[in-house]
C-alpha positions as CSV (number, residue, x, y, z in Angstrom):
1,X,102.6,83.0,72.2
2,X,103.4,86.6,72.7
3,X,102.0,87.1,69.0
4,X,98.7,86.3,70.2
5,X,96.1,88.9,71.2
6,X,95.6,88.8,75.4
7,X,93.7,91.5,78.2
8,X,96.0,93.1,80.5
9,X,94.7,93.0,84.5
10,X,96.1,95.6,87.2
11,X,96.3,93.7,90.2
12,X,96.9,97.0,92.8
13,X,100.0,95.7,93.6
14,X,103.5,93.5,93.4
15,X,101.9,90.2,93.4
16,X,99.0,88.0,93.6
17,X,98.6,83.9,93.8
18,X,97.6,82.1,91.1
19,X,93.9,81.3,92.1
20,X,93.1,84.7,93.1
21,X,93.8,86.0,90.1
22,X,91.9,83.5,88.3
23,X,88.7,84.5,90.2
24,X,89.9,88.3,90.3
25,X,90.6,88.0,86.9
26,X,87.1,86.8,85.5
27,X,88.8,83.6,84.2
28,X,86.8,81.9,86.7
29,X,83.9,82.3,89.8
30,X,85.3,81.0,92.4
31,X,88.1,79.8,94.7
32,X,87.4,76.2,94.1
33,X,86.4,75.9,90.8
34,X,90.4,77.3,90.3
35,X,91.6,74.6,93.1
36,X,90.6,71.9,90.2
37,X,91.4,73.8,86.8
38,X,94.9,74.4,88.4
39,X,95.4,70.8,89.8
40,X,93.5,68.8,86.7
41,X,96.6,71.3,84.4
42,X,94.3,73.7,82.5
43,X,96.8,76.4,83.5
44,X,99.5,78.1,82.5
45,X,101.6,80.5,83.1
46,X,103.9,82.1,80.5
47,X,103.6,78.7,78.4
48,X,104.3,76.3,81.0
49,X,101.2,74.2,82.9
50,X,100.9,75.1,86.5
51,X,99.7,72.6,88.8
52,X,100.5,74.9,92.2
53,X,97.5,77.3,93.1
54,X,99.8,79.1,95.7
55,X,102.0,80.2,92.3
56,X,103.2,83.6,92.9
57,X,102.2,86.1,89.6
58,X,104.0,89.0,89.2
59,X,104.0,92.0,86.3
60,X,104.1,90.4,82.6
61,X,103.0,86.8,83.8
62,X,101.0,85.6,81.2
63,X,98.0,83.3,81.9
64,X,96.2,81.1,79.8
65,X,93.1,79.3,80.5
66,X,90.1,77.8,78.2
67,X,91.4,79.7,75.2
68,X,92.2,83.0,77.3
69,X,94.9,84.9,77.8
70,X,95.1,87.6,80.0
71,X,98.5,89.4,81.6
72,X,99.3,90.5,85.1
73,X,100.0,94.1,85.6
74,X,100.8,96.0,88.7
C-alpha cells in the first residue's frame, strides 16, 4: 500500500478524530455521512478497517476511502 500514489493533508496540529478528518479532508461532506461510512467499514486506516469514528489520527496515518488515499500530516 505505501507503493500507491496518496494526497498528504496538514491538519494544524498533533491530532484529529477520524470523522473530522474525513469531512476536513474532502473525503466526505459531512459529520454524518462519515458516522455511516466508518460504522458500515469503508474505512481504513493504515490498511486495517476502522469501525470507531472517535479513532485518534496522528502524522503518517494513512486513510483510505472509496479508492482514496490521503495521509495525515501535522
Amino acid at each position: 500500500m505505501t507503493d500507491e500514489s496518496h494526497d498528504e493533508i496538514s491538519i494544524g496540529g498533533e491530532m484529529i478524530r477520524l470523522g473530522q478528518f474525513l469531512k476536513y479532508s474532502g473525503l466526505l461532506d459531512s459529520g454524518g455521512d462519515a458516522k455511516e461510512v466508518i460504522i458500515d467499514g469503508f474505512v481504513s486506516v493504515n490498511g486495517e478497517v476502522e469501525r470507531r469514528r472517535g479513532r485518534q489520527l496522528r502524522d503518517g496515518d494513512l486513510v483510505a476511502f472509496d479508492g482514496r488515499m490521503v495521509r495525515v500530516r501535522p
